[in-house]
N, C-alpha and C positions, 0 to 999 in steps of 0.2 A: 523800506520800499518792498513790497509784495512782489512775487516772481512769479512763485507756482501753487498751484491749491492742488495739492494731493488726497485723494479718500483712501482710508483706511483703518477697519475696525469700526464703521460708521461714524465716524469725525473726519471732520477739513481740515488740516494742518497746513498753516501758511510759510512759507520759505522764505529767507532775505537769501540775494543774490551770494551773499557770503557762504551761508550753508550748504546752497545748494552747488556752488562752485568744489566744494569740498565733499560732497555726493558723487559726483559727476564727473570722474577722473578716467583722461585717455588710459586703454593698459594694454599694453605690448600683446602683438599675437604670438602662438607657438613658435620656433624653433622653426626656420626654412617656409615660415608664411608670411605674405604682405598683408596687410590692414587698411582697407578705402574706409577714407572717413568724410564727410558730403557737410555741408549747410549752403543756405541760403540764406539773403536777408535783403529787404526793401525799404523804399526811402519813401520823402515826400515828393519829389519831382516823376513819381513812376516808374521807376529803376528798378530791377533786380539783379542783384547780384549773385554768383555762385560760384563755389568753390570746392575744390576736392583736393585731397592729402592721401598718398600712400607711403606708408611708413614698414621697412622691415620687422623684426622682431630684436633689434639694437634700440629700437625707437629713430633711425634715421631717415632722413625723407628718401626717398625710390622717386615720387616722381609731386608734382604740384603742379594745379594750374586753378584760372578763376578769369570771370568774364561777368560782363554787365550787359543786360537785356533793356531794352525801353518798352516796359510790357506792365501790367497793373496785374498782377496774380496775386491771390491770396495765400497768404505764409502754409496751410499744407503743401498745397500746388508746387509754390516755387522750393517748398521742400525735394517734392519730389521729382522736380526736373534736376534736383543739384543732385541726386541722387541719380539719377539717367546721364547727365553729364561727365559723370564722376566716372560711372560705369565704361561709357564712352571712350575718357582721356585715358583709364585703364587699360583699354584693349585698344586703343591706339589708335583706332577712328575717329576721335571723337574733333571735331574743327575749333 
């Protein structure tokens, strides 16, 4: 199954989910800093979902939350609302 089409060197290189799983590895922040880490993802019914994880530099969770929208956004968009959201539940306001 195809994932991701990456350029590089003027070639397409195509990714199985396997490879790129093994690319794509969470990695600790320094010493005394937290790490927000955001996604989103949508359904057929028109749902979005969004999610945010802060994790010390032990790799343990600080804080987590995630919520579902009934909203049709396309995947940059609802990227970057999980990414506002995330922001949010960080600094404590976020509903």
């Amino acid at each position: 199954m195809i994932f991701l089409l990456s350029k590089g060197r003027r070639e397409i290189r195509l990714h199985s989910r396997k490879e790129e799983r093994r690319r794509c590895r969470w990695t600790k922040p320094i010493r005394g800093v937290l790490k927000l880490n955001t996604d989103a993802g949508t359904n057929w019914k028109g749902e979005v979902g969004l999610g945010c994880v802060v994790r010390n530099w032990y790799g343990g969770v600080f804080m987590a939350a995630s919520k579902t929208i009934k909203v049709r956004w396309p995947p940059d968009l609802a990227e970057g609302m999980a990414l506002l959201f995330g922001l949010q539940k960080a600094k404590g306001d976020g509903t």
